[in-house]
DSSP file (Angstrom, degrees, kcal/mol; ACC not computed):
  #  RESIDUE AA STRUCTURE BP1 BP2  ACC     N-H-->O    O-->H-N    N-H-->O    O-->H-N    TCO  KAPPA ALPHA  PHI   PSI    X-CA   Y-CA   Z-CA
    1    1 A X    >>        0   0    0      0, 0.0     4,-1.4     0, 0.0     3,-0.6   0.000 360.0 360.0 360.0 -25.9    0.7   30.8   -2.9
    2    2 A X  T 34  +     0   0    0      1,-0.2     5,-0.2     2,-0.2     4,-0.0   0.481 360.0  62.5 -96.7   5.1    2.2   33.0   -0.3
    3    3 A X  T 34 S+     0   0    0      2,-0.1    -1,-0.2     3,-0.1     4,-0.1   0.576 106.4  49.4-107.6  -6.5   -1.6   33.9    1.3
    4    4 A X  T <> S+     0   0    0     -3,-0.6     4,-3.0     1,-0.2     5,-0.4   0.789 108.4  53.0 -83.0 -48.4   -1.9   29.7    2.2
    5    5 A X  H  X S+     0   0    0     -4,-1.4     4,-0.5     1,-0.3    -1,-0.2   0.737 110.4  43.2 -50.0 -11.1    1.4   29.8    3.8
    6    6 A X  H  > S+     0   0    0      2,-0.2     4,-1.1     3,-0.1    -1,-0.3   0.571 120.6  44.5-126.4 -63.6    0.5   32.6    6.0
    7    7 A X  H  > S+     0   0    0      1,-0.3     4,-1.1    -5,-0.2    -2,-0.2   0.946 106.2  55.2 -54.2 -46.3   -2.9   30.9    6.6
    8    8 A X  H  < S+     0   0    0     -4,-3.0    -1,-0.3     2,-0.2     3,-0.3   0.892 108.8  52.7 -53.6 -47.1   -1.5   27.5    7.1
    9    9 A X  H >X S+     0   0    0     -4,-0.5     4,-0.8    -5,-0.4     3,-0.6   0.927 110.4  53.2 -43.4 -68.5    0.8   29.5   10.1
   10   10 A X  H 3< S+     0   0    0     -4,-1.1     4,-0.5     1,-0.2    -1,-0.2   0.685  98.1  57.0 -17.7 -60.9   -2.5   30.9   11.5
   11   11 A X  T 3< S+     0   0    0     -4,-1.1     4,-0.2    -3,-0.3    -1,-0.2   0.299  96.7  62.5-105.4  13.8   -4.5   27.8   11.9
   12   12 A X  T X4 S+     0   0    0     -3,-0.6     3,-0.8    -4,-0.3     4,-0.3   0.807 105.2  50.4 -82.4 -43.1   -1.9   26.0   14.3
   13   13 A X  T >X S+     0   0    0     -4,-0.8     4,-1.8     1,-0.2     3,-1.3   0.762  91.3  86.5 -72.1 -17.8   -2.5   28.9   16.7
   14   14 A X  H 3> S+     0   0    0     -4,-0.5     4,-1.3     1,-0.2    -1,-0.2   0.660  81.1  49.5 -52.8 -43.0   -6.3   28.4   16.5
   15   15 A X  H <> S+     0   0    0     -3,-0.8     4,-0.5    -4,-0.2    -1,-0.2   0.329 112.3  50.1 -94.5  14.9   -7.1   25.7   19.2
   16   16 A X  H <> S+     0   0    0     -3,-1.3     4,-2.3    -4,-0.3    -2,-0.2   0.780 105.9  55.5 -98.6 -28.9   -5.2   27.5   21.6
   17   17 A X  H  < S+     0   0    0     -4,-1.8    -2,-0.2     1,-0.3    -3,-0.2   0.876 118.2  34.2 -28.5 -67.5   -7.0   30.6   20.7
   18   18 A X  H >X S+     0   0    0     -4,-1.3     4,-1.5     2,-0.2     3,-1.1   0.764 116.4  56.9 -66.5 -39.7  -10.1   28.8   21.4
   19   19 A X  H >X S+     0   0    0     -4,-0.5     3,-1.7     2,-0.2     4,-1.1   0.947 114.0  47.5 -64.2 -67.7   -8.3   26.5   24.6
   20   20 A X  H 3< S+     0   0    0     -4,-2.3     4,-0.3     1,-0.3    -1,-0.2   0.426 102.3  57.3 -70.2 -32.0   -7.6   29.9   25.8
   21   21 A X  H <4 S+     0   0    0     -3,-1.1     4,-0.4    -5,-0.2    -1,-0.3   0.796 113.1  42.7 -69.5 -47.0  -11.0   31.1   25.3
   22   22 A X  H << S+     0   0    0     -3,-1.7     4,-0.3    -4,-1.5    -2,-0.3   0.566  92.3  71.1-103.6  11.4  -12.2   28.3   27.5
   23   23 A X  S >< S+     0   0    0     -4,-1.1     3,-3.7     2,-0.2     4,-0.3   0.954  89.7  69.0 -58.9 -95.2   -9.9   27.8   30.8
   24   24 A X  T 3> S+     0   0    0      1,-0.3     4,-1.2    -4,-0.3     5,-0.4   0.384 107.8  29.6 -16.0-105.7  -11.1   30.9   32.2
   25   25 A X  T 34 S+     0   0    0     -4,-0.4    -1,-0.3     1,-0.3    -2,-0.2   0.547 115.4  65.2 -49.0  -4.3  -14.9   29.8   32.9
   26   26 A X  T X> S+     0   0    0     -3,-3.7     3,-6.7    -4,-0.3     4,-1.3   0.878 102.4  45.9 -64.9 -73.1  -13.6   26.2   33.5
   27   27 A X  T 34 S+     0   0    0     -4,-0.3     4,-0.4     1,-0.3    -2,-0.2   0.758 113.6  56.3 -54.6 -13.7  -11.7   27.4   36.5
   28   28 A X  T 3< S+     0   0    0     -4,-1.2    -1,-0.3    -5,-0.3    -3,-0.2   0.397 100.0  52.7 -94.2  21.5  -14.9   29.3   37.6
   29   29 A X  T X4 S+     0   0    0     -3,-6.7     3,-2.2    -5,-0.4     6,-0.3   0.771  91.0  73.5 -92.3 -24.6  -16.8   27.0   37.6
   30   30 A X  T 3< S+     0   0    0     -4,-1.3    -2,-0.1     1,-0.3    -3,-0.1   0.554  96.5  54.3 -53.1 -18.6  -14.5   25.1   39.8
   31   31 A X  T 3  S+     0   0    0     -4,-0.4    -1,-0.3     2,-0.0    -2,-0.1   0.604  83.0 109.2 -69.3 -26.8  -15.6   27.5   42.8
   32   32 A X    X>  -     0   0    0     -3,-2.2     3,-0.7     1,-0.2     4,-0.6  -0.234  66.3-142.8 -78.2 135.9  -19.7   26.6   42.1
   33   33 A X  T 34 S+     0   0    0      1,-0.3    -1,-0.2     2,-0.2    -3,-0.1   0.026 101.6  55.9 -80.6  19.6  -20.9   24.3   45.3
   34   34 A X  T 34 S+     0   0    0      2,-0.1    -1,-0.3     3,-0.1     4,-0.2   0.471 109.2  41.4-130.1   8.3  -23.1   22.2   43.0
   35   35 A X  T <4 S+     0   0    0     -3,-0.7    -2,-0.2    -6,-0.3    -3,-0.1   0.418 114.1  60.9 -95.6  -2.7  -19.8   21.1   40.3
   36   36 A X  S  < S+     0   0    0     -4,-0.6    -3,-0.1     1,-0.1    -1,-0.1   0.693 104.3  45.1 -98.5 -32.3  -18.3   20.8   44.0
   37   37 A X  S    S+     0   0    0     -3,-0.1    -2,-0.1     2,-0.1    -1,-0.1   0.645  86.7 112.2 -96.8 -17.4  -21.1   18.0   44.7
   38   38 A X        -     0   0    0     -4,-0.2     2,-0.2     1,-0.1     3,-0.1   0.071  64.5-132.3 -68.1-179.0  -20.7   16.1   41.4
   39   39 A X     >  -     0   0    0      1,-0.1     4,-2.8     0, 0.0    -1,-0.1  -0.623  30.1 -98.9-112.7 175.4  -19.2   12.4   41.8
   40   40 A X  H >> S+     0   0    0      1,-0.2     4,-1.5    -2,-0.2     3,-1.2   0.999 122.9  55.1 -59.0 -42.1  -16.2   11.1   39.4
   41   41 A X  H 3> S+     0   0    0      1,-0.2     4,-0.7     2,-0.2    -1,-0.2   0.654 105.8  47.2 -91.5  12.2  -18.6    9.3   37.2
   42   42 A X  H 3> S+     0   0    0      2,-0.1     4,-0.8     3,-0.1    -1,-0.2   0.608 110.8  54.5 -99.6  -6.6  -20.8   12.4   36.5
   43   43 A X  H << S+     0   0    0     -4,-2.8    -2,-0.2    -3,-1.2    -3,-0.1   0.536 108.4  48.5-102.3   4.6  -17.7   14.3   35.8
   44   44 A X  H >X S+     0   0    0     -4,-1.5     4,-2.4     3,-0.1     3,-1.7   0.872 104.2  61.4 -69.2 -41.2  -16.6   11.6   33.1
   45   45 A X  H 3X S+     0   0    0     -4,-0.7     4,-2.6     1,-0.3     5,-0.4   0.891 104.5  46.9  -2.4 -77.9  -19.8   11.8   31.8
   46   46 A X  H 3X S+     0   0    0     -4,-0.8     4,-0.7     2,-0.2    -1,-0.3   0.688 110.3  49.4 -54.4 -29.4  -19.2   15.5   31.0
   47   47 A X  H X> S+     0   0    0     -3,-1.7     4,-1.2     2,-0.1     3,-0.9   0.895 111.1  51.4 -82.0 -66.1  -15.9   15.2   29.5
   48   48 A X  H 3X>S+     0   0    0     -4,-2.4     5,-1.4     1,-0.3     4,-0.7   0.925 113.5  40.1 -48.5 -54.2  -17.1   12.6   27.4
   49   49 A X  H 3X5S+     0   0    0     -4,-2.6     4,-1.2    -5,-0.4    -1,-0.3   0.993 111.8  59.1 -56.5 -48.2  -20.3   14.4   26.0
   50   50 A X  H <X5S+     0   0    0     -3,-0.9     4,-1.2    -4,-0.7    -2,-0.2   0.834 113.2  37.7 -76.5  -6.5  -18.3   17.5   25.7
   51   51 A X  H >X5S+     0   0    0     -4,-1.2     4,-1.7     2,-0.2     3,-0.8   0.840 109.0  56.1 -98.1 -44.5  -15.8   15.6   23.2
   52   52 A X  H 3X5S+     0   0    0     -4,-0.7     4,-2.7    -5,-0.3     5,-0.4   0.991 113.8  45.2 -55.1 -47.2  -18.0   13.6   21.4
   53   53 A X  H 3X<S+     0   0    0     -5,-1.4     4,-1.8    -4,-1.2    -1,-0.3   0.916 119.0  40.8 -76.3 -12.0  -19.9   17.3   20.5
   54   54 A X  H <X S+     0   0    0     -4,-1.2     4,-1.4    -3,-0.8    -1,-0.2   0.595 109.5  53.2-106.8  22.6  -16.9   19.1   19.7
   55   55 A X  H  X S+     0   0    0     -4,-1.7     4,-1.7    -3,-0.4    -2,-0.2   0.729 113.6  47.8 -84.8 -19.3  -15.2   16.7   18.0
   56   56 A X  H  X S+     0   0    0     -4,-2.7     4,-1.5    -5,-0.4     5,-0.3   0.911 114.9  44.6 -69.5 -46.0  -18.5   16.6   15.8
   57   57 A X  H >X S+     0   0    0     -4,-1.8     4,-2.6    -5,-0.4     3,-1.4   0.970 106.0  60.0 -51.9 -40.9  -18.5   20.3   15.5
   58   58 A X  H >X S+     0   0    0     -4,-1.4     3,-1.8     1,-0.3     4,-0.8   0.892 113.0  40.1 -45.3 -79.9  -14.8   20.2   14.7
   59   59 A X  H 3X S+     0   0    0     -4,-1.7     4,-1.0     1,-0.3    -1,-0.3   0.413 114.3  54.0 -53.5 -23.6  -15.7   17.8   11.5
   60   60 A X  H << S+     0   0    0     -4,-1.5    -1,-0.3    -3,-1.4    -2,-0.2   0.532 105.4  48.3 -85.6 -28.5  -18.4   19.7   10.9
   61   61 A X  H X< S+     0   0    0     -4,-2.6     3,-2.6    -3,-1.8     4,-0.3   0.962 110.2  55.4 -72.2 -69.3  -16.6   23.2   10.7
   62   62 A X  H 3X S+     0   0    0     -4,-0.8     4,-1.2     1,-0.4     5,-0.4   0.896  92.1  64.8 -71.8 -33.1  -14.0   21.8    8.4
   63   63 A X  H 3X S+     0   0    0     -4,-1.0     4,-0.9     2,-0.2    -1,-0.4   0.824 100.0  61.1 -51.9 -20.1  -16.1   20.6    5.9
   64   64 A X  H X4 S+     0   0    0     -3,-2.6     3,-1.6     1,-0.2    -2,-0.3   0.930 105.3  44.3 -42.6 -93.7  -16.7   24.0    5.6
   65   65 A X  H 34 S+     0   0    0      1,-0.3     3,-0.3    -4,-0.3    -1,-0.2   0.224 103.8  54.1 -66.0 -40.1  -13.7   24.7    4.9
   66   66 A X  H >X S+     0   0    0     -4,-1.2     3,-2.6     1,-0.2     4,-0.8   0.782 100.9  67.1 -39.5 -45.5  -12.5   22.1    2.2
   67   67 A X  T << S+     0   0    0     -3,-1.6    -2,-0.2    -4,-0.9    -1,-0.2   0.584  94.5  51.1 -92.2   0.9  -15.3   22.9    0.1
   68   68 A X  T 34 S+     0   0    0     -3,-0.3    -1,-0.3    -4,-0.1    -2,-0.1   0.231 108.3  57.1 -42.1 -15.5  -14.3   26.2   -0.7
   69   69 A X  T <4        0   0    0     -3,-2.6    -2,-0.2     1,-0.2    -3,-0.1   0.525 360.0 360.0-106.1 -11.0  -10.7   24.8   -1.8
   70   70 A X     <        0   0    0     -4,-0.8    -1,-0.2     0, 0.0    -3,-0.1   0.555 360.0 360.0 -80.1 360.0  -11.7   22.3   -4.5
């Protein structure tokens, strides 16, 4: 019981872990003359693809993870 709790603790810190992982190369990209040239509605475009794929990975990772717990 006492190795979920611990584990439960863990997996709050986990998407900053990852968050943390990516801010770095965001802000260098922010330097690049051709992300410097895009317009607003090719940089919604880009947020929007990049959540629709890791909100699919996200769902796709935890099923991983449930089916080991049944």
């Amino acid at each position: 019981m006492e190795e979920k709790t611990s584990r439960s603790k863990w997996a709050k810190f986990t998407p900053l872990l990852v968050l943390a992982m990516g801010v770095p190369p965001f802000l260098n990209s922010l330097d690049n003359p051709r992300v410097a040239l895009l317009h607003g509605a090719d940089i919604l475009r880009l947020i929007a693809v990049g959540f629709c794929i890791g909100t699919a990975f996200g769902m796709f990772m935890s099923g991983f993870g449930r089916r080991g717990q049944s």
